[in-house]
C-alpha positions in Angstrom: 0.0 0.0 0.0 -6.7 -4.7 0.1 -9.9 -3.0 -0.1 -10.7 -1.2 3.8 -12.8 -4.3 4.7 -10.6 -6.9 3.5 -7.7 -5.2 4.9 -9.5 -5.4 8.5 -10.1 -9.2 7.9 -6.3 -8.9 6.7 -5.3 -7.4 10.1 -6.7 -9.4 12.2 -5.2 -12.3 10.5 -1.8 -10.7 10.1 -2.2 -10.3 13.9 -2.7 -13.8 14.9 -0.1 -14.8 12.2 2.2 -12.8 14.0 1.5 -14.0 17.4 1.8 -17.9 16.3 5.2 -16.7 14.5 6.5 -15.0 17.6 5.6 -18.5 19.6 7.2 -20.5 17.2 10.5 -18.8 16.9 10.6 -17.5 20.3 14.1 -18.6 22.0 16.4 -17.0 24.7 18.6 -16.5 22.0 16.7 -14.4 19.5 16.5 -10.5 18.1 13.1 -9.3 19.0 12.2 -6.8 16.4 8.6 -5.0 16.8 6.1 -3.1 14.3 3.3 -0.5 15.0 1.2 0.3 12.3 -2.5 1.1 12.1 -4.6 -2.5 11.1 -7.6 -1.3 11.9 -9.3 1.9 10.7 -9.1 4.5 7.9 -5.2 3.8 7.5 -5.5 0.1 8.2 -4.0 -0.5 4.3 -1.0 1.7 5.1 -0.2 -0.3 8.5 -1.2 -3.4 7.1 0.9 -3.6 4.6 4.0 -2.1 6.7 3.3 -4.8 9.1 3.2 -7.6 6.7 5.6 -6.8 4.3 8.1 -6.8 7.4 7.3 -10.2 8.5 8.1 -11.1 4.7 11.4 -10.2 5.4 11.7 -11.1 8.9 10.4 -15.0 7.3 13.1 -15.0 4.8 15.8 -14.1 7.2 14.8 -16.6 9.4 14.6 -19.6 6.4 18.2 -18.3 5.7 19.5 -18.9 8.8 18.7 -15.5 10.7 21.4 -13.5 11.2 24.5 -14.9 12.2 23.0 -18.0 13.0 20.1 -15.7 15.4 16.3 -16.0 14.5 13.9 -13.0 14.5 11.0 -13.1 16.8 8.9 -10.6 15.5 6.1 -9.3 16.8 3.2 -6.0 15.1 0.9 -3.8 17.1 -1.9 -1.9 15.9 -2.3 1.8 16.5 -5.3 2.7 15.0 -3.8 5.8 13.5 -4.1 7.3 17.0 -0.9 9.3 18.6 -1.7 7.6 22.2 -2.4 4.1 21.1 0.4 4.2 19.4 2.2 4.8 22.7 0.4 2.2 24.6 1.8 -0.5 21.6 5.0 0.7 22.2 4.7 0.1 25.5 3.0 -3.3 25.1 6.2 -4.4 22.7 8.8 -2.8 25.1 7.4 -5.3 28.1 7.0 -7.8 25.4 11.2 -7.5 25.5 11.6 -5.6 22.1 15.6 -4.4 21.6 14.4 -2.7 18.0 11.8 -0.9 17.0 10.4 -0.8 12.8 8.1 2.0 12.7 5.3 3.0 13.4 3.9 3.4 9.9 2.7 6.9 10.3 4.1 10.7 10.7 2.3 11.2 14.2 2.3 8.4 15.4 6.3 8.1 14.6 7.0 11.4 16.1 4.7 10.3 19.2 6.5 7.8 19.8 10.2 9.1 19.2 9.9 10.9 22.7 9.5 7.2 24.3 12.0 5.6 22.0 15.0 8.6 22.6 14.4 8.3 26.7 14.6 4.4 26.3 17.5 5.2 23.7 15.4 2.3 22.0 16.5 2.6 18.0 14.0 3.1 15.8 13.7 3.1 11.9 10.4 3.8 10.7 9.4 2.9 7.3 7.3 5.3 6.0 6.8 8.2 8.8 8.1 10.8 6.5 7.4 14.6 9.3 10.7 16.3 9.1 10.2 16.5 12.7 9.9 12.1 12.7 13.7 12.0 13.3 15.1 14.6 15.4 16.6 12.4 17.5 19.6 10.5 16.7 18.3 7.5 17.5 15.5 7.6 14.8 16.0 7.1 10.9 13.5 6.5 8.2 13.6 4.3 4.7 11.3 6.5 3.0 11.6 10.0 1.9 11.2 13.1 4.1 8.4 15.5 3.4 10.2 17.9 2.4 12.2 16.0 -0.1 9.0 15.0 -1.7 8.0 18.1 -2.3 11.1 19.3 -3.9 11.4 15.9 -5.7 7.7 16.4 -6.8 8.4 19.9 -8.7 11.7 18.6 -9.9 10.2 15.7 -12.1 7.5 17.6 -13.2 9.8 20.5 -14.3 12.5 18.0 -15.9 9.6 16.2 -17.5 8.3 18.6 -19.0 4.5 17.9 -17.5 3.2 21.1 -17.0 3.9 24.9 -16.7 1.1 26.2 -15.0 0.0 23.9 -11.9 -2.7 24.3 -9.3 -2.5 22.7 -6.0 -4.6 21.5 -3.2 -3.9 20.4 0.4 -4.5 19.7 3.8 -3.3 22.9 5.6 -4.3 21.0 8.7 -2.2 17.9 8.5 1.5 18.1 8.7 2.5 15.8 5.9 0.8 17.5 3.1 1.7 21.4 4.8 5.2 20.3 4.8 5.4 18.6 0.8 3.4 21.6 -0.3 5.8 24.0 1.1 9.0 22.9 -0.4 7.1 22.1 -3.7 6.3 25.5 -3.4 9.8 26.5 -2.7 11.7 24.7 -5.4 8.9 24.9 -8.2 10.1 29.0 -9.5 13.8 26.9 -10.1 11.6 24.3 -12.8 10.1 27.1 -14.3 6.6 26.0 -12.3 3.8 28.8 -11.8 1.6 27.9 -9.1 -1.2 29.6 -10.6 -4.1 28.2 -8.1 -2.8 27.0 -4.2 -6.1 26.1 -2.3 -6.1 24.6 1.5 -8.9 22.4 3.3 -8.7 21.0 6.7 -9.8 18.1 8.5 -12.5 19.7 9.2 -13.4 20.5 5.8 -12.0 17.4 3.8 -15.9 16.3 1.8 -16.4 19.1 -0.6 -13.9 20.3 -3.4 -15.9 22.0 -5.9 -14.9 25.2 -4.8 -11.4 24.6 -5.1 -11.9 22.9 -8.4 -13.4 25.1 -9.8 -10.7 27.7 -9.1 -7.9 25.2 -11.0 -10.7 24.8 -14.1 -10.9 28.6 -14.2 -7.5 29.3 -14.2 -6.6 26.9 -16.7 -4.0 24.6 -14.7 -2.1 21.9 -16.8 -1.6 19.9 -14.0 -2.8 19.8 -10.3 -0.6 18.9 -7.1 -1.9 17.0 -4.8 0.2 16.7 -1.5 -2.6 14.3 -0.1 -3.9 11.1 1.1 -5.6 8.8 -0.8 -9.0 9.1 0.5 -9.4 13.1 -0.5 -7.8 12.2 -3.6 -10.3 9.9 -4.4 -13.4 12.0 -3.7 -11.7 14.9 -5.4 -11.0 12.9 -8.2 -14.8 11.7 -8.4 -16.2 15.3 -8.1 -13.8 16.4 -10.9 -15.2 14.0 -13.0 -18.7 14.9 -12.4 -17.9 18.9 -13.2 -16.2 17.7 -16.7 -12.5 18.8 -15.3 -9.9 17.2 -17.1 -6.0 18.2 -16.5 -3.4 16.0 -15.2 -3.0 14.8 -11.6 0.4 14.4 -9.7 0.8 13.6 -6.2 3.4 11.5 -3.7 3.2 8.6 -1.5 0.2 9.4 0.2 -1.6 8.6 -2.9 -0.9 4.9 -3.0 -4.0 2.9 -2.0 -6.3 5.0 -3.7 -7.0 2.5 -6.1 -8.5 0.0 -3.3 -10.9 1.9 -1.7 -14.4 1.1 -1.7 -16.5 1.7 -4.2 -13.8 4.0 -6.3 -14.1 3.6 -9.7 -10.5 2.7 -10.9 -10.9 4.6 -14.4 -11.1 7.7 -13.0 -7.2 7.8 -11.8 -6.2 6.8 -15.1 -3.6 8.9 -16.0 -2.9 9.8 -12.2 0.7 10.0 -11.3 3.2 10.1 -8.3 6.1 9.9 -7.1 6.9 6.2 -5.4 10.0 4.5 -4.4 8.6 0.7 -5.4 6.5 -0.5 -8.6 5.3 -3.5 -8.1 5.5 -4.3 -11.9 9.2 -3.7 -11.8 10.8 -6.8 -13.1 14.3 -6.8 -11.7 13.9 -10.1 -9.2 14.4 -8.9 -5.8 11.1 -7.1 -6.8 9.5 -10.4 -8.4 10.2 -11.9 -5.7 8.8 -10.1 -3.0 5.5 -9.8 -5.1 4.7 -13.3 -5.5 5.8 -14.1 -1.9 3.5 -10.9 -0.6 0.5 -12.1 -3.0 1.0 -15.9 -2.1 1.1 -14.8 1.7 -1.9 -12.2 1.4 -3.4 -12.3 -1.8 -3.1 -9.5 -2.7 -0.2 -6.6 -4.5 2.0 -4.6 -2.3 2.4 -1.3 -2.1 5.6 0.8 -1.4 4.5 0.9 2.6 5.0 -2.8 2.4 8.2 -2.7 0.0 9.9 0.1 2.9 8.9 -1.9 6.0 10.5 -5.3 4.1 13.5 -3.0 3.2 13.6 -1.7 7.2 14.2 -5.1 8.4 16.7 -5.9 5.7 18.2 -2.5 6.7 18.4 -3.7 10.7 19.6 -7.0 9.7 23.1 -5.0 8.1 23.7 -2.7 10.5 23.6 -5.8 13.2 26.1 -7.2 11.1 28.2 -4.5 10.4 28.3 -3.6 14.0 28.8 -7.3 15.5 25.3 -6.4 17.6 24.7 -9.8 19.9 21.3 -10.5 21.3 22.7 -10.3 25.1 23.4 -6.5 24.6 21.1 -3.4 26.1 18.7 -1.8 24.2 20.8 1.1 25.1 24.3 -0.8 23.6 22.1 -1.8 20.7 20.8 1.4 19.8 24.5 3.2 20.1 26.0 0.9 18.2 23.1 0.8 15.2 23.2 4.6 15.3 26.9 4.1 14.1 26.6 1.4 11.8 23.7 2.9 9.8 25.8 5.6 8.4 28.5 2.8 7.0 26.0 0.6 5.7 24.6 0.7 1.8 21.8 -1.4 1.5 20.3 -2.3 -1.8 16.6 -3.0 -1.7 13.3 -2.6 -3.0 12.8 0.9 -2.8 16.3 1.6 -4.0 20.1 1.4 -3.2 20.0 3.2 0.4 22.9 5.4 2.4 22.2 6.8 5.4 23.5 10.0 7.1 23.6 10.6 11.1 20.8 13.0 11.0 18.4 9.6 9.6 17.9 10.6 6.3 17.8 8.0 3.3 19.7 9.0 0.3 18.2 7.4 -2.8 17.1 8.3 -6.2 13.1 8.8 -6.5 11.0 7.5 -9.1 7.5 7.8 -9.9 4.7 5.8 -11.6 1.9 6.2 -13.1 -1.9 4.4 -13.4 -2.7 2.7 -16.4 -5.7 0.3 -16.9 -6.1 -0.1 -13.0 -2.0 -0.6 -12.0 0.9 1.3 -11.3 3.2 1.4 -14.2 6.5 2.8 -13.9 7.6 6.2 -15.4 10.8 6.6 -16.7 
C-alpha cells in the first residue's frame, strides 16, 4: 500500500499470524524486532501492509538462517492511527522484551513515539513516517523520503519532464505531511520554471467538498494539479472532478498509494494519475518479483511501497547488526548506540532503491514515480 474491509479481515489475521510466528520462533537467544502500524481503521492499508511486508522479510531471514545464526522473533501492534495508542503499543512491545523498534507506519504516530524511544535510547527506523520532525533524534531514521524531499522531488520531475507549466495545487493545511510537501514544492517549483497559478487549503474539518477549489484550478486553466494528499481526498476529489467535466493532469506523492482499493472507487477515473513512489510492483528486476509473489501468495493480494519500505527496514536492521557485530545479550541502550553508528557505514540495496544513510536519519536514494494505467501502477521513466 486490500480494499478497507478486507484489509481489516487482513489485520486481524496478520495479527494472529504474528503472534503464532513469535511463539514458534521464540528462544532466549533471539532478536526481538517489533512493528506498530495502524490494522484497523481508515489507514489500516497503510499499517497493514508495513506490518506484513516486514514479516516477509523477517520469514526469509529466518529460512536463511537468521542473522548470524540468530532467529527474529517478531512481533506487530496496531495503532489505530491514534498518537496515544500508538504509545500504549509501544509500550505493550517494550514489556513484550523488544531491543528494535520498525516503525510506526505513520508521521504522528512516529513522532509520538520518538519521545519514548529517545528516553529508552530504543532505536527506531520507521518505514514510511516521512514529518521532518519524525527523526530529530539521533536515535530515529526512516527508509522512506522526508516530506520535504517529496515536495522538492515532486516539482523537480514535473519540471525535468516537462508535465506542466502552469499547476494548481490542493492540500490539507491541517495535516503536517501534506503542509510540509506543499511547502518545499512551493519553494523549489520558481527553479523548474513552475507557476503555481491556483494553491487552495482544506482542513480536517473540511476534507468532503472540493468543488470550490476545483473550480478555481478549471478557471484558471492549470495543466496539472498537485496533490500533496492522502488517498482518501484524492479519491473524492477525483470523483467530483469528473462529475464537473475537469480534465487536467493529476500528480501527487506517496500518500496517494492505496487509492486504487478503496471502496466503491471507480478505478478509471485515476487513469492517468501519477506520483512519485520508491517501489513498482510491476518492476521486473527479481528482488522485486520476488517479494511480489511471496507478498500475493502470503496475502493475496499486490503490495504497495508501505509494504516494500517496511520489508526493506528489516533488511536494513539485519546489516547494521552485522556490520556492527550487535549480539542479542546487549542493552537496548548498547544496541541502539552501536546501530546509530553502523547505519551511516551501511549501503543497502533494496526494493525501494540502493540506500545510504547519514547521522541525521535521512535515506539518500534516487526517486521514481509511476503512473496508473488500466487499473495498475506502471512505472515512469
Amino acid at each position: 500500500m486490500k480494499r478497507m474491509k478486507q484489509f481489516a479481515s487482513l489485520a486481524i489475521t496478520a495479527a494472529m499470524t504474528v503472534g503464532m510466528l513469535s511463539a514458534a520462533v521464540s528462544a532466549d537467544d533471539a532478536f526481538k524486532i517489533g512493528a506498530i502500524g495502524p490494522l484497523t481503521g481508515a489507514a489500516a492499508n497503510y499499517g497493514t501492509a508495513v506490518i506484513n511486508g516486514a514479516q516477509i522479510a523477517v520469514d526469509e531471514i529466518n529460512a536463511a538462517g537468521g542473522i548470524g545464526g540468530v532467529q527474529i522473533e517478531y512481533r506487530g501492534e496496531d495503532d489505530e492511527l491514534d498518537n496515544e495508542k500508538s504509545i500504549n503499543a509501544y509500550n505493550t512491545l517494550k514489556d513484550w522484551g523488544m531491543q528494535i523498534l520498525v516503525g510506526p507506519t505513520t508521521s504522528g504516530c512516529s513522532i509520538a513515539v520518538s519521545e519514548k524511544t529517545k528516553a529508552d535510547n530504543m532505536f527506531q527506523l520507521t518505514p514510511s513516517g516521512s514529518a521532518k520532525d519524525c527523526t530529530n533524534y539521533d536515535n530515529v531514521f526512516r527508509v522512506c523520503f522526508s516530506d520535504p524531499n517529496q515536495g522538492r522531488a515532486s516539482a523537480r520531475y514535473i519540471g525535468e519532464h516537462g508535465l506542466a507549466k502552469k499547476v494548481g495545487v490542493i492540500y490539507d493545511s491541517s495535516d503536517v505531511y501534506s503542509s510540509g510537501i506543499f511547502a518545499t514544492f512551493k519553494e523549489e517549483a520558481p527553479n523548474q520554471g513552475i507557476e503555481i497559478a491556483v494553491e487552495e487549503a482544506f482542513t480536517a474539518d473540511n476534507n468532503v467538498d472540493f468543488s470550490s477549489q476545483l473550480q478555481k484550478c478549471a478557471d484558471a486553466g492549470v495543466e496539472l494539479i498537485f496533490l500533496p494528499i492522502y488517498y482518501t481526498q484524492a479519491g473524492t476529489i477525483l470523483q467530483q472532478a469528473a462529475m464537473m467535466g475537469l480534465q487536467t493532469k493529476w500528480f501527487g506523492c506517496d500518500g496517494l498509494d492505496g487509492m486504487l482499493d478503496m471502496d466503491n472507487f471507480q478505478k478509471e477515473l485515476a487513469e492517468g494519475v501519477m506520483l512519485l513512489t520508491p517501489f513498482a510492483a510491476d518492476a521486473e528486476d527479481e528482488l522485486t518479483q520476488n517479494f511480489v509473489a511471496a507478498y500475493k501468495a502470503a496475502y493475496n493480494v499486490t503490495p504497495n511501497q508501505f509494504a516494500a519500505d517496511a520489508y526493506d527496514a528489516v533488511y536494513t536492521i539485519k546489516a547494521a547488526i552485522e556490520k556492527a557485530g550487535v549480539t542479542t545479550d546487549m542493552s537496548i541502550s548498547d544496541i541502539c548506540e552501536a546501530l546509530k553508528t553502523a547505519m551511516t557505514e551501511i549501503e543497502v540495496t533494496g526494493l525501494t532503491g540502493t540506500i545510504v544513510w547519514t547521522a541525521d536519519g535521512e535515506p539518500d536514494k534516487d526517486p521514481k514515480a509511476v503512473v496508473i494505467e488500466d487499473g495498475a501502477y506502471v512505472s515512469m521513466q
